[in-house]
N, C-alpha and C positions, 0 to 999 in steps of 0.2 A: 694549893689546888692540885688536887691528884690527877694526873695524866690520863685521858682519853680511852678507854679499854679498845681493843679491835676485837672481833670476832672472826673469823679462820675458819670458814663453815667449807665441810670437803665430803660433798655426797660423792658415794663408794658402791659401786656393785662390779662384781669378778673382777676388782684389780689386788687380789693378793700377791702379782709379781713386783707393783709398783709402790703402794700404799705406804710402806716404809719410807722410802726414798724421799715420797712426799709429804708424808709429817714431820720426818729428820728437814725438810727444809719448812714448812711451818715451823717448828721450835727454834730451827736456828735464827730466825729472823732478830736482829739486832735492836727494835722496840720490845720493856720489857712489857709491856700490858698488853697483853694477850689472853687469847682465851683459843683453844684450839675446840669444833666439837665437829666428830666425825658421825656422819648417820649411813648407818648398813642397810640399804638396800634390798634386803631380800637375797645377798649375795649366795651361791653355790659352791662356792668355791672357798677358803680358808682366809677370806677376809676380815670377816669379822674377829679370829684369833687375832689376826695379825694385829686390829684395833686394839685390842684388848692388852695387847702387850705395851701398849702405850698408856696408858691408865695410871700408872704408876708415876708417868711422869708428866700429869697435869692434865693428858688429853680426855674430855667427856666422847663417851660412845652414848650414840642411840642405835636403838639395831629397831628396824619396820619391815612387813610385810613389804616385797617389790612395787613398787609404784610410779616409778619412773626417777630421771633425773631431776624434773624440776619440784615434783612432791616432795623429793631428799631433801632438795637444799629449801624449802618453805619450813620443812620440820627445823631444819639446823635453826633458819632463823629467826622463829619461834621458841628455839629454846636459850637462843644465843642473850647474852647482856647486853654488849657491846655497843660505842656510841658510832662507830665506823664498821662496816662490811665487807669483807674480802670471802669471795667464793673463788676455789679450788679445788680444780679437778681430783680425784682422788691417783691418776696417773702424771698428774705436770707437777713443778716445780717454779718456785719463786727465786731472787736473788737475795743476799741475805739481809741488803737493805733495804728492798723493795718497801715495806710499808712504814718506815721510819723516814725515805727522803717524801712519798708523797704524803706522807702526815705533813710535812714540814711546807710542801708547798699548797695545801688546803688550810693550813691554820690561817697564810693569809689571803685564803681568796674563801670567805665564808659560802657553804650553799654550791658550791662547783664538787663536781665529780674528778677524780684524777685518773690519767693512765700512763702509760709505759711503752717503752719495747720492749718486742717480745719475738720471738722466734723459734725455729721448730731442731727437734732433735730424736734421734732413735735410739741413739745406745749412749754414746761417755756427754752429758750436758755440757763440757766442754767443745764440744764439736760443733754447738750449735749454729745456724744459721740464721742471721739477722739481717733481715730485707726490709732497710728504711723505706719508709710511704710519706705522703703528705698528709697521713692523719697523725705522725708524731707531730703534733704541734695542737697551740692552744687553738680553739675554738669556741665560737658560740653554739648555743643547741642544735639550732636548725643549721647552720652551717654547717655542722659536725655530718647529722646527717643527710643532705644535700651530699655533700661531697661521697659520701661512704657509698650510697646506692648508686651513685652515677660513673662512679669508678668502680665496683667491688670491692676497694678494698675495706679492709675487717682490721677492728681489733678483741684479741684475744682475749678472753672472759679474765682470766685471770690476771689479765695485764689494768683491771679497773682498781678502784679503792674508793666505797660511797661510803657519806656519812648515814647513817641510818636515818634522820629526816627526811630526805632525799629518796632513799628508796620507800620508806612508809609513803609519801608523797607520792609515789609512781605506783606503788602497789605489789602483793605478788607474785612469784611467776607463775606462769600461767601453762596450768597442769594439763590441758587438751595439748598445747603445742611439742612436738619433741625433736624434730629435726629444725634448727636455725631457734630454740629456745630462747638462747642465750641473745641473739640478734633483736626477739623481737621485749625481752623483757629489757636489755641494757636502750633500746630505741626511747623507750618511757624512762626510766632513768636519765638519760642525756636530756629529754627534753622537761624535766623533773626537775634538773639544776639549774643554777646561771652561766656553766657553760663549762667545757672539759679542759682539764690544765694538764698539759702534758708532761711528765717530770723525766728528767734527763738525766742518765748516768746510771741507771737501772733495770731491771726487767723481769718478765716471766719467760717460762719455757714451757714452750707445748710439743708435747711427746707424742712420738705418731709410731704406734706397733700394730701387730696381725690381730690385738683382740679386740673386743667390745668398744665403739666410739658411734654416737651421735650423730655424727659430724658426717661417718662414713656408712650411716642407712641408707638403703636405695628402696625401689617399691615404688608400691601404689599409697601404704599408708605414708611414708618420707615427702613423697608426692603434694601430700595431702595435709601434712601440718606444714609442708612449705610455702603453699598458697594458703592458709589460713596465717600465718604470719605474717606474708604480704598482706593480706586482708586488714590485719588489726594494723600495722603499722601504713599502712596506708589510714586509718581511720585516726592515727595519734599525731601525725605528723600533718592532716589538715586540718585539723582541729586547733593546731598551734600557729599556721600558716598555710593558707589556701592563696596559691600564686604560682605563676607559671613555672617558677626554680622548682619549687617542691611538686607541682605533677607533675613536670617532665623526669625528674628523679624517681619518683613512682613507677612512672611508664615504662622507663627503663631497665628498673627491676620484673617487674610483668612482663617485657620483651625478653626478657633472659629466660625468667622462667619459664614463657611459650618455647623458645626454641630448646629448653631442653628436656620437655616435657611431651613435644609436641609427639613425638612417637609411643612414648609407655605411658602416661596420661591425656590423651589427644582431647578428652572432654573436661579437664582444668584448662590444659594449652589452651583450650576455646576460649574460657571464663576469663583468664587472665588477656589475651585478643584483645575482648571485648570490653575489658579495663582500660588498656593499655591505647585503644582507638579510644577510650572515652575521655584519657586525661590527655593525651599527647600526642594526636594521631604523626606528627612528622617526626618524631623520634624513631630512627631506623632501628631494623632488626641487627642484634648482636654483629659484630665483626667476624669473617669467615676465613679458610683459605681463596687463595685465590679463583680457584677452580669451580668453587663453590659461589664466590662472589659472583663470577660470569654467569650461572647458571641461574643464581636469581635474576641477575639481568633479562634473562629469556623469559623464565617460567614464574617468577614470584620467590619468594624467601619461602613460602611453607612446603613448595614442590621442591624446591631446591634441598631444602634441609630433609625431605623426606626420601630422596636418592640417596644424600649421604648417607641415613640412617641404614637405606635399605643394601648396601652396597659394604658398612662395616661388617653388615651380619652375612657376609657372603665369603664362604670358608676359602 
């Protein structure tokens, strides 16, 4: 029986400083059934070249009109084989076992999604920074995210490895969303499998520079696909369990995102309010400094937050 193919899908727009870096570690990866396919974005910048210089050695280019991040990687995985899924940034970096130890621990846990550690880095990937959570570890779905929204903490898109049933199962991603993308399509993914196996002794690396990132949109529209995230994953996550663990996890995200909206979207901060009173009302507002804490004490958390707001922007 012929070994499992993976697919290595790495949507790419204006990173021809990194794109290299990051296919040399696609290829390097130590499982040999692979399939590398990079799709160009619409990029401006000498990305696309840079793909092309790879071509020679296995990797499939797609090149499309701009359409976003998550339309990139739908195309990759539409043209992908693969009976497993690995999405990669077109700027981060895998370790070089990374999909060869989580192959090893999904073969025996059939129908589970796998992840890693992962940590962030700006120039030599040896530098990187690795800040263990209590999400390196196994998990069930809902567990999984229960815990992720009531702490914040994340893991990093490329630190996953799905079998391709799993993600057809969950569906995908979803091309209105662009800020927290990756949050709300891997939300149905997790809850898609029989639960997340954490593999140990490996990782991704996510790279943080001055250009182009997702992650670091601000706005009205960043705003605006981050409550519609909330939106949808609030609607995936009751749908699999409706219970006071999973609304108060809700609410909690909807309290975050009021208090950090509540000045540059003060009419989502609303929407989100009136979520977050509607699954949770005793779940408090975010944690503050001190000063600020007292101040809600007097006047409420949303006067409170709206001094500080008014007080940073004061030269």
């Amino acid at each position: 029986m012929s070994p499992p193919l993976v697919s290595i899908i790495v949507p790419c727009y204006n990173a021809e400083r990194w794109l290299a870096a990051t296919l040399e570690s696609a290829l390097a990866q130590t499982w040999p059934a692979k399939e590398i396919v990079v799709v160009n974005d619409g990029s401006t910048d000498g990305s696309l070249i840079v793909a092309r210089t790879f071509e020679s050695r296995g990797v499939r280019v797609l090149d499309q009109a701009n359409a976003g991040a998550s339309a990139a990687r739908n195309a990759g995985w539409r043209a992908a084989h693969g009976d497993f899924l690995q999405f990669l940034d077109a700027d981060d970096l895998l370790a070089p076992d990374k999909i060869e130890r989580q192959l090893a621990v999904l073969r025996a846990a059939p129908g589970c999604v796998a992840s890693c550690a992962w940590g962030r880095f700006s120039g030599d990937p040896a530098a990187t920074a690795f800040v263990p959570c209590a999400l390196w570890a196994d998990f069930a779905p809902v567990d999984w995210l229960v815990h992720s929204w009531t702490t914040s903490e994340m893991m990093h898109p490329a630190a996953w490895l799905t079998p391709r049933p799993v993600a057809a199962a969950a569906g995908p991603w979803n091309e209105q969303v662009s800020l927290d993308d990756d949050g709300e399509f891997f939300s149905r993914v997790v809850l898609a499998s029989r639960g997340v196996k954490f593999t140990a002794g490996t990782a991704a690396f996510y790279r943080t520079h001055d250009g182009a990132r997702l992650s670091a949109l601000s706005g009205r529209r960043a705003a605006q696909s981050s409550f519609l995230s909330s939106e949808l994953k609030e609607r995936h996550l009751l749908a699999a369990e409706d219970s006071r663990r999973t609304r108060r996890a809700l609410a909690v995200r909807y309290a975050q995102f009021a208090w950090d909206q509540l000045g540059a979207a003060p009419d989502l901060a609303a929407r989100a309010i009136a979520r977050w009173q509607r699954l949770a009302p005793d779940v408090p507002p975010p944690a503050a400094g001190p000063l600020t804490e007292a101040l809600i004490d007097v006047v409420g958390w949303q006067a409170a937050r709206r001094l500080q707001l008014l007080f940073r922007r004061q030269p």
